[in-house]
N, C-alpha and C positions, 0 to 999 in steps of 0.2 A: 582341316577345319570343316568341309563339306560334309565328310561323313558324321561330324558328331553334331553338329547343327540341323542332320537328318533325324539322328537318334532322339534329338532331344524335342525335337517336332513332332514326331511320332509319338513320343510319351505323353507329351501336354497333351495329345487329341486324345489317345485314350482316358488319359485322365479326366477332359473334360466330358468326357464320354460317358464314364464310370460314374461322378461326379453328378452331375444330370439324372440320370438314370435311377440312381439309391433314392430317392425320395419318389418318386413315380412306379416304383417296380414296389415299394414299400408299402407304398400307399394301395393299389392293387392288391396286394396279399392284403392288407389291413380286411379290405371291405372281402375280399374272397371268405377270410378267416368269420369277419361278422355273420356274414349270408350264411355260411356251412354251419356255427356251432351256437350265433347266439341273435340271430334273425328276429325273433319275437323281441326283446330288450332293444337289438338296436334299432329296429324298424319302430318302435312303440314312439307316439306325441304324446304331449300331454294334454292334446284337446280332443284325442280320438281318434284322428283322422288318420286310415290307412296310407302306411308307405312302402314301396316298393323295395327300395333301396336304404340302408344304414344313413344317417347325415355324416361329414367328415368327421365332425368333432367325437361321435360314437364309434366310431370305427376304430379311427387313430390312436381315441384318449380313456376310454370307459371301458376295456374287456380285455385280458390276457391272453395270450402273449400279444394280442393287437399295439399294445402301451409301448411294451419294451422292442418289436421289430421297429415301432417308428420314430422311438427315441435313439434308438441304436444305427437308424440309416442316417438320421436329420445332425449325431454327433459326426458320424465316418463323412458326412457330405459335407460338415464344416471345414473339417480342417482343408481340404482342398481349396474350399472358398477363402479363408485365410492367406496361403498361397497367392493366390492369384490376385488376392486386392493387393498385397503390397508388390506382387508383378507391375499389375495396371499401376501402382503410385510409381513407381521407377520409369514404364511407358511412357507416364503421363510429364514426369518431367524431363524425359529425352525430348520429346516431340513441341513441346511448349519453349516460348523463348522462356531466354535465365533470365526472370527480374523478379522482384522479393514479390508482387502482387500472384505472380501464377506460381509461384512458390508456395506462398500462404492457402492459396485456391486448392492447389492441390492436394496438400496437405488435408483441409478441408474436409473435402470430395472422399478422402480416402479413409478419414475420420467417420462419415456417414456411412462407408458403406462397409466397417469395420463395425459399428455400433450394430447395424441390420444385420448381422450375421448371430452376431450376440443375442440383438432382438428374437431372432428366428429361435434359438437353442433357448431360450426364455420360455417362450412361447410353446414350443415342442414340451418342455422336460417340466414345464408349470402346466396341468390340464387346467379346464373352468370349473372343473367340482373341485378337484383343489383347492385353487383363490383364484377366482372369478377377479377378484382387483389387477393382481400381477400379471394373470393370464391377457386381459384387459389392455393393460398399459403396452406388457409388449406386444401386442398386436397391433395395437397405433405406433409404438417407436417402430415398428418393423418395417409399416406400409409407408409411414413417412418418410424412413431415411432411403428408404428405396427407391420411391420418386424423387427428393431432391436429387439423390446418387445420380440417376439414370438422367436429371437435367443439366444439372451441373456438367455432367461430362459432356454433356453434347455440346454445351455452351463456350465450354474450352476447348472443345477441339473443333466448334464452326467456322473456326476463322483461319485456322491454322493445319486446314485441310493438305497444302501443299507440303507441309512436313512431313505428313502421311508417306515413309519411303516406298514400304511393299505394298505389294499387289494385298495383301493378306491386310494388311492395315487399314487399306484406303475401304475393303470389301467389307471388311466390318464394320466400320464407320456407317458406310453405306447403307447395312443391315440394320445399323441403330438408328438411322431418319427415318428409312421407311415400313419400318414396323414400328 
């Protein structure tokens, strides 16, 4: 049992490694790609005002292949997210006692941060010249289900800190009060 509970430790880190990583390493190339071949357009406002740097939205959404690297990191970084929220929803009811109220919460909690994933891939694969509405909308479901996500979970797990068994549990915990 040791060794495969090693193996499989090792895979979630790289995973979450990888994971992490696609949308940052993506986003990088985006604006490398902007600077190099389309600087004037993505550097350009529309009230004149010199900019040094592309804005996100020009980098990521408005210039080829800049669209498709960050539509194609933001799909590959979903599905892992996917993953791991119905992980954390299986966590989340190991560690909480059984009664229908943190059952329901859970469930919840895991419902939000399944919709924000969604959101995010909305929001990615709809640009604002597209539809400015849907681009719009999922940008508020994204940022909102992310906050609630991110409280709720701390809400259900502030109290029931001592069920936290590993080292690894209690550390994350940890990481989510004080950051």
């Amino acid at each position: 049992m040791g060794e495969t509970d090693a193996v499989v430790r090792v895979a979630v880190a790289r995973l979450a490694v990888v994971t992490v990583s696609l949308p940052l390493g993506a986003f990088l190339l985006c604006i490398y790609l902007s600077l190099r071949y389309n600087f004037d357009l993505s550097t350009a406002t529309h009230c004149g005002v010199p900019n040094y740097l592309p804005s996100i939205s020009s980098s990521i959404g408005e210039f080829v292949p800049q669209r498709y690297i960050w539509r194609i990191a933001i799909a590959v970084h979903s599905a892992p997210r996917f993953l791991l929220a119905f992980m954390y929803h299986s966590f989340m009811n190991r560690v909480l006692p059984v009664d229908p109220f943190y059952k329901k919460a859970v469930r919840f909690t895991t419902l939000l941060n399944v919709v924000e994933i969604i959101a995010l891939l909305c929001l990615s694969f709809v640009s604002s010249k597209e539809n400015y509405d849907i681009h719009k909308f999922s940008f508020i479901v994204f940022m909102v289900c992310s906050e609630l996500y991110m409280v709720f979970t701390y809400l259900l797990l502030k109290d029931h800190r001592s069920r936290l068994t590993s080292l690894l549990e209690r550390k994350a915990f940890t990481n989510k009060v004080t950051n």
